[in-house]
C-alpha positions in Angstrom: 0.0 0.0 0.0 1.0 3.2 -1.1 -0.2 6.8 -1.0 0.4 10.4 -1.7 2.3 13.0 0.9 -1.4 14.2 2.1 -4.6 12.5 1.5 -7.0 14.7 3.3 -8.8 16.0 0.2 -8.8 12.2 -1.1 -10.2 11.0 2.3 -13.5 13.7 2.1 -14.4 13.2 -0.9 -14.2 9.3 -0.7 -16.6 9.5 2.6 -18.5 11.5 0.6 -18.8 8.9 -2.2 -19.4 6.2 0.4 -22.4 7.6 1.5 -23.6 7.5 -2.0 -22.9 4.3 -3.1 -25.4 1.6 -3.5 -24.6 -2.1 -3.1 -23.6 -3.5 -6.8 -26.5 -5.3 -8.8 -25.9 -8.7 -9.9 -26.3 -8.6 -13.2 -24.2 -10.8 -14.7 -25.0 -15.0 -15.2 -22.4 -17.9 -14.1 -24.1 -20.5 -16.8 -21.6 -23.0 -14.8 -23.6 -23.1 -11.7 -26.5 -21.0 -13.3 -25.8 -18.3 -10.6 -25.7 -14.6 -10.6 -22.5 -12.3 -10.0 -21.5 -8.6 -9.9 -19.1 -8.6 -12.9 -16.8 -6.2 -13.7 -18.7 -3.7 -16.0 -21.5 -4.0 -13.2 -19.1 -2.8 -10.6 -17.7 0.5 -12.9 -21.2 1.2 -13.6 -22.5 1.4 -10.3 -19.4 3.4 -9.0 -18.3 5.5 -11.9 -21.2 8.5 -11.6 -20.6 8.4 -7.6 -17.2 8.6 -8.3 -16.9 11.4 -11.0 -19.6 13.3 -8.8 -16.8 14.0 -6.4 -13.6 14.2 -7.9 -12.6 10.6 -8.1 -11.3 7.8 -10.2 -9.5 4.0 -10.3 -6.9 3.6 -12.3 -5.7 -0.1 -12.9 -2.5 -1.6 -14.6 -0.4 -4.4 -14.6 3.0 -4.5 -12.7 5.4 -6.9 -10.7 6.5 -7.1 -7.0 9.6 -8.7 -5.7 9.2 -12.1 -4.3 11.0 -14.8 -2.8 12.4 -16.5 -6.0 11.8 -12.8 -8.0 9.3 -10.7 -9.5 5.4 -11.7 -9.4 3.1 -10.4 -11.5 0.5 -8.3 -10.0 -2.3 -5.7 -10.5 -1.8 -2.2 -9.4 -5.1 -0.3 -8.5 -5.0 3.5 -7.8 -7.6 5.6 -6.1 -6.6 9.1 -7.5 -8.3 12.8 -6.4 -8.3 15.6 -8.9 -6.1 17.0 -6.5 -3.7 14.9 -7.3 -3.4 12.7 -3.9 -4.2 9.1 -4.5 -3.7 6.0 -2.9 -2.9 2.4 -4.5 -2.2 -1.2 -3.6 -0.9 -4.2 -5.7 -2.8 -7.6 -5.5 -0.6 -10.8 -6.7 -2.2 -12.2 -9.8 -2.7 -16.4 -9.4 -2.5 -17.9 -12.9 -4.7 -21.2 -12.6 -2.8 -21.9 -15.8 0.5 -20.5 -17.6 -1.3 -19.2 -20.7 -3.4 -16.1 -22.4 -6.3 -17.4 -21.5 -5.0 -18.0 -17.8 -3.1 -14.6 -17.1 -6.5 -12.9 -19.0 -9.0 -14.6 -16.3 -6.6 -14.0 -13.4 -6.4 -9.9 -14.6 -10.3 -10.0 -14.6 -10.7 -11.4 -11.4 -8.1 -8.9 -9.3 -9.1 -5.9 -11.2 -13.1 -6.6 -10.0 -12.0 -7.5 -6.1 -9.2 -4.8 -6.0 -11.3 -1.8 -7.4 -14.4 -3.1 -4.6 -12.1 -3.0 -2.0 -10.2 0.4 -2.5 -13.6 1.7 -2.4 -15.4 -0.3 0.4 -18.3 -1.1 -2.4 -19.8 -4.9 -1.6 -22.1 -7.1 -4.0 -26.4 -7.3 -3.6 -26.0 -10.5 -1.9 -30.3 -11.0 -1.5 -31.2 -14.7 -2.0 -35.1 -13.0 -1.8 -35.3 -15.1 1.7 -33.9 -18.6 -0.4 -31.5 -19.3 2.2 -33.8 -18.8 5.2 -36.7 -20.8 3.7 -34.2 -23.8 2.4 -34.8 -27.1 4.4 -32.2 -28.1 6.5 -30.3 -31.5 5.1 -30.8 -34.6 6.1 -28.2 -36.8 7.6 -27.7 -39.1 4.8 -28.0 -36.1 2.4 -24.8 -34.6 4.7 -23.0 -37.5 5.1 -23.3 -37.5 1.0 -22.3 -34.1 0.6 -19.2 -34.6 3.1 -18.2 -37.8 1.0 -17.9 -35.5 -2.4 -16.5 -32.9 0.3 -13.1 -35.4 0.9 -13.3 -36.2 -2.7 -13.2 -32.4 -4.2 -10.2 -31.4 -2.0 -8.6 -34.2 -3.2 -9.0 -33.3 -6.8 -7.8 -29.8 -6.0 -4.7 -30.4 -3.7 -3.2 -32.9 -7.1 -4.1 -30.4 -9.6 -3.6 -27.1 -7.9 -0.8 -28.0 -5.1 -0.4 -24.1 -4.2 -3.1 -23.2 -2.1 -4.0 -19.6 -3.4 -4.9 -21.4 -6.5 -7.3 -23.6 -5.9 -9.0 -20.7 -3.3 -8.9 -18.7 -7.2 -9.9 -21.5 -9.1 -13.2 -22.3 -7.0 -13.8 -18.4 -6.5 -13.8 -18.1 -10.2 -16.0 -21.1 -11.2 -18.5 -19.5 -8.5 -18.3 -16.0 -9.0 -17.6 -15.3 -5.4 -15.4 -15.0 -2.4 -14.7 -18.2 -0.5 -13.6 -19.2 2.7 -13.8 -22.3 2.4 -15.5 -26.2 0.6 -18.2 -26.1 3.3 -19.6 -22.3 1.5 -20.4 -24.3 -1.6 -23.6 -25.8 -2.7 -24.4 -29.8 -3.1 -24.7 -29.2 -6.9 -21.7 -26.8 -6.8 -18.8 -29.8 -5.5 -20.7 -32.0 -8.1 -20.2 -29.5 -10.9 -16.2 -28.9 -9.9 -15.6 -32.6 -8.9 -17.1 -33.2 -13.1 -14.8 -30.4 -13.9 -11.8 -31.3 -12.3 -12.2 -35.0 -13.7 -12.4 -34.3 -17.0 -9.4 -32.0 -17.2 -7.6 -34.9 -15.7 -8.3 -36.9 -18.0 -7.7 -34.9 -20.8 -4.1 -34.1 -19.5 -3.9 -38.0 -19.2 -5.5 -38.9 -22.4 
């Protein structure tokens, strides 16, 4: 984390812009678990008129920081005032794989989280009163669920040995934050159990 000399001006207007903002719509579809998430686009929308109303804006762009065996690839998001002060932090990109297509998804991901959090905005998490009104489990149903439990981490500790990466790989097949197997859905470990299968056997095929 990094900021400018002063940040007063930055710091006024950004409580300002707090008061204004509005939890972020879902309005984008996960057709892998048929679920809804606050993409990207969704989150500049809802923030960028709060934002511009008060002298701010996010600026995002893709740098390095020094690790143990060199430099990681990160994301650099900056919180600037049109007085010039600002403030920025640099989130460490997790590839799930070493490819476009990998380092693109990774980007995606980090530039949504990191521009929610320099700003305090969260996601419209209303399930409409689903969760209250859903029946609790049965034992045999839980003692199910646990069994394809053991078996998912199993899948993801041989395929994704670093742990940050398989928290990135599950956050991204659900379209939100994780803390841990027991936050997902029956027919969400049956979904990443099928996914995780195949790609094995493709890499073994």
């Amino acid at each position: 984390m990094a900021n400018s000399e002063t940040i007063n001006e930055l710091a006024s207007a950004l409580v300002a812009a707090q008061a204004e903002f509005s939890a972020v719509p879902k309005g984008s579809s996960n057709p892998f678990f048929k679920s809804k998430y606050a993409a990207l686009p969704d989150v500049v929308a809802s923030a960028s008129p709060v934002l511009a109303k008060h002298g701010l804006a996010v600026t995002q762009s893709i740098t390095f920081v020094n690790g143990s065996q060199g430099p990681i690839d990160a994301l650099n998001t900056t919180l600037l005032h049109k007085s010039g002060q600002f403030i920025e932090h640099a989130m460490i990109l997790h590839l799930p794989k070493n490819d476009p297509q990998g380092q693109g998804s990774a980007v995606t991901y980090a530039r949504r989280y990191a521009y929610m959090a320099i700003l305090g905005l969260v996601a419209d998490d209303d399930d409409d009163g689903n969760a209250a009104t859903r029946p609790k489990a049965r034992p045999a149903v839980e003692a199910q669920v646990s069994k394809a439990g053991t078996t998912l981490k199993a899948l993801l500790a041989k395929q994704f040995p670093d742990a940050s990466v398989r928290k990135f790989y599950l956050e991204a097949k659900v379209g939100r934050t994780l803390n841990g197997i027991s936050e997902l859905s029956e027919d969400e470990v049956e979904s990443i159990i099928k996914d995780l299968q195949e790609k094995e056997a493709a890499k073994n095929g």
